[in-house]
N, CA, C and O atoms as a printed pandas DataFrame, in Angstrom:
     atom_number atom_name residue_name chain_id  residue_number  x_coord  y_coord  z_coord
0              1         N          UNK        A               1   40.540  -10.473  -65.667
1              2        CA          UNK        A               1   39.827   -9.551  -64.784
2              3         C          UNK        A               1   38.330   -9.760  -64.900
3              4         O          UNK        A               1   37.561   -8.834  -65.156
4              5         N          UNK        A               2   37.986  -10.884  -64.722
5              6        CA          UNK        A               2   36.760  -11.005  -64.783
6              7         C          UNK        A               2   35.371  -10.583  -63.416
7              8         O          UNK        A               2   34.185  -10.913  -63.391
8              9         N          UNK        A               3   36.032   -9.913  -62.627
9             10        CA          UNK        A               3   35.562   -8.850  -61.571
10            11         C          UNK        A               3   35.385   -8.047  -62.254
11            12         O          UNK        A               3   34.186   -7.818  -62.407
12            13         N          UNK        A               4   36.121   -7.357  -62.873
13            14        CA          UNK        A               4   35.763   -5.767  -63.260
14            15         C          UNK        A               4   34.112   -5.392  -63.455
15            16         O          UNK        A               4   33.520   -4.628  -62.692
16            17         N          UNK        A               5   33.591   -5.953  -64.416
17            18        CA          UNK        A               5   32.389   -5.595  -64.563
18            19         C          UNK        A               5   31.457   -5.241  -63.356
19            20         O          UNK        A               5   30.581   -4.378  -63.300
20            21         N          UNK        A               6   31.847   -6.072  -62.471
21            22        CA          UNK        A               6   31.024   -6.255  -60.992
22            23         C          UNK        A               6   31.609   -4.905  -60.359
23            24         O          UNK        A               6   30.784   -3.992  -60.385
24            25         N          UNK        A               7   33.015   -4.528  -59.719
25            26        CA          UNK        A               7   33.927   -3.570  -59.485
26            27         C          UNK        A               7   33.389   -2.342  -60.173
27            28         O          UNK        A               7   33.087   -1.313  -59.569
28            29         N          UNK        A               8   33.280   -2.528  -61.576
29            30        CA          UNK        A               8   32.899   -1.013  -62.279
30            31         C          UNK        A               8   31.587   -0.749  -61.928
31            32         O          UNK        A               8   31.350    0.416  -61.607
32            33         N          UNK        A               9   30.472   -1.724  -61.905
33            34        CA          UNK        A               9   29.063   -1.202  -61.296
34            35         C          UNK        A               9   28.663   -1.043  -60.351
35            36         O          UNK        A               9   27.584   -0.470  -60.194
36            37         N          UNK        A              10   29.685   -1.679  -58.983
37            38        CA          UNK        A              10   29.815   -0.473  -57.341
38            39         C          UNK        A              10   30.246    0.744  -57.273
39            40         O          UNK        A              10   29.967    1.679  -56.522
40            41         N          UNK        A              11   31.130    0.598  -58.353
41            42        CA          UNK        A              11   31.802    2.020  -58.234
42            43         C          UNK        A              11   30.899    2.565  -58.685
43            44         O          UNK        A              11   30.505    3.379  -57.850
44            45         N          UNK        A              12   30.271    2.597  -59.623
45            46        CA          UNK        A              12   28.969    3.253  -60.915
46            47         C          UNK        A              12   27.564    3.576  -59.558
47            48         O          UNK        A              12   26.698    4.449  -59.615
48            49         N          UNK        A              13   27.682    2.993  -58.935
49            50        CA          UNK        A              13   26.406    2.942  -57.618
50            51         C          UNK        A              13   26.623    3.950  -56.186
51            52         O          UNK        A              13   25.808    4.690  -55.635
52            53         N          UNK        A              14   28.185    3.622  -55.813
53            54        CA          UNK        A              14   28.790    4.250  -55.127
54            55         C          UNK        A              14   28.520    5.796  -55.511
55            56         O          UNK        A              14   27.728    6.596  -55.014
56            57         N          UNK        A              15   29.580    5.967  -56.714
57            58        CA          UNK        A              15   29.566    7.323  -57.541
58            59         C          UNK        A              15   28.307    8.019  -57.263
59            60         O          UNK        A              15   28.308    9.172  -56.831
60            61         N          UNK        A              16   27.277    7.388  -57.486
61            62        CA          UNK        A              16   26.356    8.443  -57.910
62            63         C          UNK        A              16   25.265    8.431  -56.777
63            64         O          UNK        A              16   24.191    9.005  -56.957
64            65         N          UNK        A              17   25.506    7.876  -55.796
65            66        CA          UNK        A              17   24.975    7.925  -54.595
66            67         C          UNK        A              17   25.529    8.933  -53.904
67            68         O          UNK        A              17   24.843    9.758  -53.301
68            69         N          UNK        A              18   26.843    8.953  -53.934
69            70        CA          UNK        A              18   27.852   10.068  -53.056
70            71         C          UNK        A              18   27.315   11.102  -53.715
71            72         O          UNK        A              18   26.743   11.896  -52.967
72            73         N          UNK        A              19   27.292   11.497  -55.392
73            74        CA          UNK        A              19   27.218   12.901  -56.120
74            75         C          UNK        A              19   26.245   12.975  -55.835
75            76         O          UNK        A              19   26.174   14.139  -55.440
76            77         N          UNK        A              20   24.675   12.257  -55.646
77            78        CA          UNK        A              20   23.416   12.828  -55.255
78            79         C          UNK        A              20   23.364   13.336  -53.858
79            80         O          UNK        A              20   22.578   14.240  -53.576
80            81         N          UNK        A              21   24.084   12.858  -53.043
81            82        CA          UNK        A              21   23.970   13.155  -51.857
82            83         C          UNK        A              21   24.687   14.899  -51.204
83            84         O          UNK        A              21   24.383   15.562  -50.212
84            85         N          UNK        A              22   25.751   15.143  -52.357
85            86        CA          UNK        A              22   26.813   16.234  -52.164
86            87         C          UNK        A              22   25.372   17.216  -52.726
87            88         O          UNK        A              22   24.666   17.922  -52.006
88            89         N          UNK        A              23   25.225   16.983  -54.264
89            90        CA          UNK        A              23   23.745   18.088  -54.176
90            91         C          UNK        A              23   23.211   18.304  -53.590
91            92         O          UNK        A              23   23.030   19.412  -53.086
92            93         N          UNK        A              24   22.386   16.694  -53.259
93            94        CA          UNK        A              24   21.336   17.944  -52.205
94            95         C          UNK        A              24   22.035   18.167  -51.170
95            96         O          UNK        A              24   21.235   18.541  -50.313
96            97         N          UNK        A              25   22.930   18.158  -50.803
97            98        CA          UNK        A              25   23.180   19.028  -49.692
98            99         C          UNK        A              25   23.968   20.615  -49.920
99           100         O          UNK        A              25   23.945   21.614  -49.202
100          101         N          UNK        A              26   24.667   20.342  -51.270
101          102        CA          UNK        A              26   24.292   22.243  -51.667
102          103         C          UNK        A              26   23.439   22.660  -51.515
103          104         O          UNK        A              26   23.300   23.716  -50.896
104          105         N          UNK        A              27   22.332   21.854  -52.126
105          106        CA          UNK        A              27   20.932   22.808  -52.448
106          107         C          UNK        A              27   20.345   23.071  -51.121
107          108         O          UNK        A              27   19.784   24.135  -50.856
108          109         N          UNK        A              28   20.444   22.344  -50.502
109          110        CA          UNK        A              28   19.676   22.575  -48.791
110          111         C          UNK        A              28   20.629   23.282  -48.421
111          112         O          UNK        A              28   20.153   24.270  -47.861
112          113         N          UNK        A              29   22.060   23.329  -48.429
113          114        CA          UNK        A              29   22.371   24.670  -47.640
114          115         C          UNK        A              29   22.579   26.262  -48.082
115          116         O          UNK        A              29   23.108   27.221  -47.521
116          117         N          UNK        A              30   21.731   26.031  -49.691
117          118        CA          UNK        A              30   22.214   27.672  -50.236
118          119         C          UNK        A              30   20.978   28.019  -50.664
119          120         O          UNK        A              30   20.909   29.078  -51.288
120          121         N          UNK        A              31   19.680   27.211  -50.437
121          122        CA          UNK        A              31   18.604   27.526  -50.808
122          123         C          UNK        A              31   17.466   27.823  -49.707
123          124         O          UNK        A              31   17.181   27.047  -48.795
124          125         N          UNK        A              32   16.889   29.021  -49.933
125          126        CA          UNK        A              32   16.178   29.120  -48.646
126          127         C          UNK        A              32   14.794   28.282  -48.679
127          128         O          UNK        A              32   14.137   28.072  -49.699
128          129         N          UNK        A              33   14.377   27.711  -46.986
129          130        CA          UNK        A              33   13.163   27.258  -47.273
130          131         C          UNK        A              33   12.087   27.495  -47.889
131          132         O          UNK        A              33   11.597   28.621  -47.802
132          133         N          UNK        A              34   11.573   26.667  -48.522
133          134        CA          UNK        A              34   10.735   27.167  -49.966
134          135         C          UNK        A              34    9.386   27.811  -48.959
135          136         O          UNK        A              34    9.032   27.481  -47.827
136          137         N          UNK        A              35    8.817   28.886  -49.935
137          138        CA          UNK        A              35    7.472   29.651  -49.351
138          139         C          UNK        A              35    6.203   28.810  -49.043
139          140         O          UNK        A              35    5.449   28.726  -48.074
140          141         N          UNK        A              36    6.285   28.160  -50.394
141          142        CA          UNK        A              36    5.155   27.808  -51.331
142          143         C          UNK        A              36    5.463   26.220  -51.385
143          144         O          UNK        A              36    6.600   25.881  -51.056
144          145         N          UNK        A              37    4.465   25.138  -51.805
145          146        CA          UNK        A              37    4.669   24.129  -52.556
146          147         C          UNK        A              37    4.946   24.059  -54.075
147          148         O          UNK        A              37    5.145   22.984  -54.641
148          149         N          UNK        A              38    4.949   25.330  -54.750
149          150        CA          UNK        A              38    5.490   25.455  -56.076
150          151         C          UNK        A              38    7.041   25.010  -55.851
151          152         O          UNK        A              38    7.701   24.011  -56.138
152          153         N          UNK        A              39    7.303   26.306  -55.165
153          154        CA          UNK        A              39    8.924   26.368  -54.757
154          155         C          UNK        A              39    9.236   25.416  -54.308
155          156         O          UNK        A              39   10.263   25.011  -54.853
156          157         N          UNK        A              40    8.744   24.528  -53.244
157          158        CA          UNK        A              40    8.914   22.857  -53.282
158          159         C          UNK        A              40    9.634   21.959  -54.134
159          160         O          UNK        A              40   10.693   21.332  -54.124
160          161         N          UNK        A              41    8.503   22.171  -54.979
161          162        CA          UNK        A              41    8.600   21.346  -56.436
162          163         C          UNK        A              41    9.593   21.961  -56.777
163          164         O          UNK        A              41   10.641   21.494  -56.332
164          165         N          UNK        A              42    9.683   22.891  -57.438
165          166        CA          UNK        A              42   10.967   23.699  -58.124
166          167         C          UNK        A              42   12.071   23.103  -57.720
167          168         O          UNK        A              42   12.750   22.604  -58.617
168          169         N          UNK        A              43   12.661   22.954  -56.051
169          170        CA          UNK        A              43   13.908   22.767  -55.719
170          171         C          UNK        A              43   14.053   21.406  -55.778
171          172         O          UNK        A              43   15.160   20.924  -56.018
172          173         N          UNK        A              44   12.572   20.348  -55.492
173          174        CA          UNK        A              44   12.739   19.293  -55.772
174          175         C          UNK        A              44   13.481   18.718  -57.314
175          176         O          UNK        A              44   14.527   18.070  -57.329
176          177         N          UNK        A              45   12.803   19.056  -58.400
177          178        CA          UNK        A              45   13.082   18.961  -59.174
178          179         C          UNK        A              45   14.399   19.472  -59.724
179          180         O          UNK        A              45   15.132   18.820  -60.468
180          181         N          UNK        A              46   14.620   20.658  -59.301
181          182        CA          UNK        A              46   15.997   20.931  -59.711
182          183         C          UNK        A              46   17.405   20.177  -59.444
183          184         O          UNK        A              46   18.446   20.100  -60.097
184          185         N          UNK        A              47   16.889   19.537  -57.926
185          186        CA          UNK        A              47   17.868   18.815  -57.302
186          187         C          UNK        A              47   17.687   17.557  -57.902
187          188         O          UNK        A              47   18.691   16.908  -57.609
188          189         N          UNK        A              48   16.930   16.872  -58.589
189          190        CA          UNK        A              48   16.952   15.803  -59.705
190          191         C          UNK        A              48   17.380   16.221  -60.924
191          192         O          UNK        A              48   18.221   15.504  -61.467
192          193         N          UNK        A              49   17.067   17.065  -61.415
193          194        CA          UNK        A              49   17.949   17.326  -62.860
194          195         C          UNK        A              49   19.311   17.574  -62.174
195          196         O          UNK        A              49   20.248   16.976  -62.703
196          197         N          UNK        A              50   19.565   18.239  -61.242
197          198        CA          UNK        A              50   21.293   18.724  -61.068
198          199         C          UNK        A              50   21.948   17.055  -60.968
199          200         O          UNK        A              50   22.697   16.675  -61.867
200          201         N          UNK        A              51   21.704   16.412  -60.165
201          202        CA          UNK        A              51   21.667   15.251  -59.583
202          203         C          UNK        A              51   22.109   14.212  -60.811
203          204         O          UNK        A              51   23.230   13.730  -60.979
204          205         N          UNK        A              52   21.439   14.093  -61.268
205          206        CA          UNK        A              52   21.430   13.143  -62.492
206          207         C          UNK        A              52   22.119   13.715  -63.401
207          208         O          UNK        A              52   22.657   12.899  -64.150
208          209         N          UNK        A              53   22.342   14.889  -63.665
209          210        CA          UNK        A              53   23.319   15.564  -64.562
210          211         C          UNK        A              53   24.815   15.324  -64.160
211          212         O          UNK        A              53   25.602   15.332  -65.106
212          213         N          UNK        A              54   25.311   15.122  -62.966
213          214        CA          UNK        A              54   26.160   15.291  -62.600
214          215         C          UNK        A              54   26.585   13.364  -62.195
215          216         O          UNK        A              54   27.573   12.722  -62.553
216          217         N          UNK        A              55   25.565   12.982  -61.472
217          218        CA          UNK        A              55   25.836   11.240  -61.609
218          219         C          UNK        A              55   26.302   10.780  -63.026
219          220         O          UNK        A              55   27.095    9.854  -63.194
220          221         N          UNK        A              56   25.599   11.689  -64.276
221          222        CA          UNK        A              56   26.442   11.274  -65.482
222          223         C          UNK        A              56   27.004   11.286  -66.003
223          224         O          UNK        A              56   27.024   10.470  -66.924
224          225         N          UNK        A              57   27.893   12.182  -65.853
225          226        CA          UNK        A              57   29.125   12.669  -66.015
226          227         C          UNK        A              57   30.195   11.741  -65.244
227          228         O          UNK        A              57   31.247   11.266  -65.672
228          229         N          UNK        A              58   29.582   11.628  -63.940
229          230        CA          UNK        A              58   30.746   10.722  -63.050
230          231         C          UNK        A              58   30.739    9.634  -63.398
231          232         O          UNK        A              58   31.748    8.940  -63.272
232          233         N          UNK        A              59   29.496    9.117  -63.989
233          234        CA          UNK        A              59   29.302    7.563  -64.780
234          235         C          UNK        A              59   30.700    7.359  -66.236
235          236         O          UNK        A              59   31.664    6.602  -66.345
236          237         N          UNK        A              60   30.184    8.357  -67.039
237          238        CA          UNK        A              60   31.506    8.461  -67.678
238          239         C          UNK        A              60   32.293    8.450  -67.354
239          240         O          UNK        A              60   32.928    7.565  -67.928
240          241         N          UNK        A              61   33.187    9.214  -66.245
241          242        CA          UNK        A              61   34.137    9.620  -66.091
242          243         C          UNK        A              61   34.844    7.946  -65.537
243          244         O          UNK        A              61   35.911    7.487  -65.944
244          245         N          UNK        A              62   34.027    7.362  -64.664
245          246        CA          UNK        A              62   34.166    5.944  -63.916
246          247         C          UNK        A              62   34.588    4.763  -64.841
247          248         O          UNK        A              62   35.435    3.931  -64.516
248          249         N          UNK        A              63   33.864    4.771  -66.118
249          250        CA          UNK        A              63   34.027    4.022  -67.046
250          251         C          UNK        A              63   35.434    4.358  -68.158
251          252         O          UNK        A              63   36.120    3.435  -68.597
252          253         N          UNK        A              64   35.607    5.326  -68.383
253          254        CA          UNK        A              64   36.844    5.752  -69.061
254          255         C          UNK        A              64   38.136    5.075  -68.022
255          256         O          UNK        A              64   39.107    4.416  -68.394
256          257         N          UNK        A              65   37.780    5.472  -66.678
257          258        CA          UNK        A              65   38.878    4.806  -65.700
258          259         C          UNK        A              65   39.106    3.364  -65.903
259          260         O          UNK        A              65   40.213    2.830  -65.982
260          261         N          UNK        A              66   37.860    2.732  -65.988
261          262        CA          UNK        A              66   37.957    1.190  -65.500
262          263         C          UNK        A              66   38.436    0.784  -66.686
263          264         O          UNK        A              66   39.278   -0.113  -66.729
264          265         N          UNK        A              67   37.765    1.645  -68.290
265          266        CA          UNK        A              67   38.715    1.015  -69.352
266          267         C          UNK        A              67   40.070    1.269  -69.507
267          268         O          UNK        A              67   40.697    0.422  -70.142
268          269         N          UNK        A              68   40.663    2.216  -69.088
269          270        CA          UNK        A              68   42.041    2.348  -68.933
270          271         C          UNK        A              68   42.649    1.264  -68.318
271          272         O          UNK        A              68   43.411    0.513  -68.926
272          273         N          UNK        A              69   42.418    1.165  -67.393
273          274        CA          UNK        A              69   42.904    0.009  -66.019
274          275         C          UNK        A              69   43.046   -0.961  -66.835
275          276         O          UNK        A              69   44.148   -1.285  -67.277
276          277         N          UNK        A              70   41.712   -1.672  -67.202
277          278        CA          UNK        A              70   41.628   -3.010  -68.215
278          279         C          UNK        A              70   42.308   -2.747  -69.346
279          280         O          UNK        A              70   42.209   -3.811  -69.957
280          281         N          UNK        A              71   43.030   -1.901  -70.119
281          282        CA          UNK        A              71   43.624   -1.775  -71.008
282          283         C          UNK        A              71   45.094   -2.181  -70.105
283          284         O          UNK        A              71   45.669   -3.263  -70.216
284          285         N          UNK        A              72   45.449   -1.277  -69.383
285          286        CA          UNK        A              72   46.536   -1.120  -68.920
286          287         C          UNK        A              72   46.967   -2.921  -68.246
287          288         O          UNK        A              72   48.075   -3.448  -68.353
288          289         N          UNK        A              73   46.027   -3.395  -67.740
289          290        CA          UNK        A              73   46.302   -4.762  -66.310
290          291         C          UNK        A              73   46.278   -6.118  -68.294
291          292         O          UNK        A              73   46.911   -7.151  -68.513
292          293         N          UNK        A              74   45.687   -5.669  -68.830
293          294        CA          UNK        A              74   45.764   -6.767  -70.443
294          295         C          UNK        A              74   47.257   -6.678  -71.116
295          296         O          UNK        A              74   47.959   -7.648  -71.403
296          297         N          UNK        A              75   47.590   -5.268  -71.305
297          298        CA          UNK        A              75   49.059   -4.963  -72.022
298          299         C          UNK        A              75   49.967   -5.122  -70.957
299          300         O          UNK        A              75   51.077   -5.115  -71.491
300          301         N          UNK        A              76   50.129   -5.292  -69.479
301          302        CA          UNK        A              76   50.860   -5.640  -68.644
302          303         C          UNK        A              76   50.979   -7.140  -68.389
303          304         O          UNK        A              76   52.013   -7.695  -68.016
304          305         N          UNK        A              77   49.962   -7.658  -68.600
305          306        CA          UNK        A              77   49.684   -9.307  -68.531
306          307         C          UNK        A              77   50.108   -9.734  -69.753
307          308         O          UNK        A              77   50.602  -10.861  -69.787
308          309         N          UNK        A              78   50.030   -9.063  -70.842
309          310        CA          UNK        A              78   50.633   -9.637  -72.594
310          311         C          UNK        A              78   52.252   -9.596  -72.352
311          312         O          UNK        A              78   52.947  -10.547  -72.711
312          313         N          UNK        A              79   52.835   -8.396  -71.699
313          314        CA          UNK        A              79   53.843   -8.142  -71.686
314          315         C          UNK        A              79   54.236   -9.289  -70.685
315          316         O          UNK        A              79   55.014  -10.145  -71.108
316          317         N          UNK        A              80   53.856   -9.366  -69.633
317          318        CA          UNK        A              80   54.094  -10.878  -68.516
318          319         C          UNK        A              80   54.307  -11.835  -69.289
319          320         O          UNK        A              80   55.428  -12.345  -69.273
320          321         N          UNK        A              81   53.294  -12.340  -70.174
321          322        CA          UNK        A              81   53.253  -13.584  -70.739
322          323         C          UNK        A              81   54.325  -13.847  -71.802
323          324         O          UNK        A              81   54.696  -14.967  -72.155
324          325         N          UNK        A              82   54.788  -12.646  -72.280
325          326        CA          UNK        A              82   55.580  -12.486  -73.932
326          327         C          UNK        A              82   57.245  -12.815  -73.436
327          328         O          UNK        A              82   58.101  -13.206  -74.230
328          329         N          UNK        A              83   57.564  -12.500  -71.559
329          330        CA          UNK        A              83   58.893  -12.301  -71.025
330          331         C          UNK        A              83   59.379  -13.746  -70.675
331          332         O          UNK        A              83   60.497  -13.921  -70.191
């Protein structure tokens, strides 16, 4: 499986493009237009910490998958080779 690496870092790009994109679009639809340029900033920023908090989690979560898989497609291919 010498794809995977390539496979796991679209998905890793994908992932966290989609999860940034689902934020801010909570945040723009439950947050009212800001008053101020403080409040600006505020939601800006919040929507980068939420953002990145949550792309990293899915980063993990992406990588636990792909090592499973590669565990799983190695002990299926050992088992191929052993029959």
């Amino acid at each position: 499986m010498s794809q995977l690496p390539i496979l796991k870092l679209a998905t890793h790009i994908v992932a966290s493009v989609g999860v940034s994109k689902v934020v801010n679009d909570m945040i723009s639809n439950n947050v009212n237009s800001p008053q101020t340029t403080a409040d600006a900033v505020k939601i800006w920023t919040g929507s980068i910490v939420l953002g990145s908090m949550v792309a990293e989690q899915a980063s993990k979560h992406v990588s636990t998958r792909f090592d499973e898989l590669a565990a799983w497609y190695a002990s299926r291919k050992a088992d191929t080779a052993a029959a």
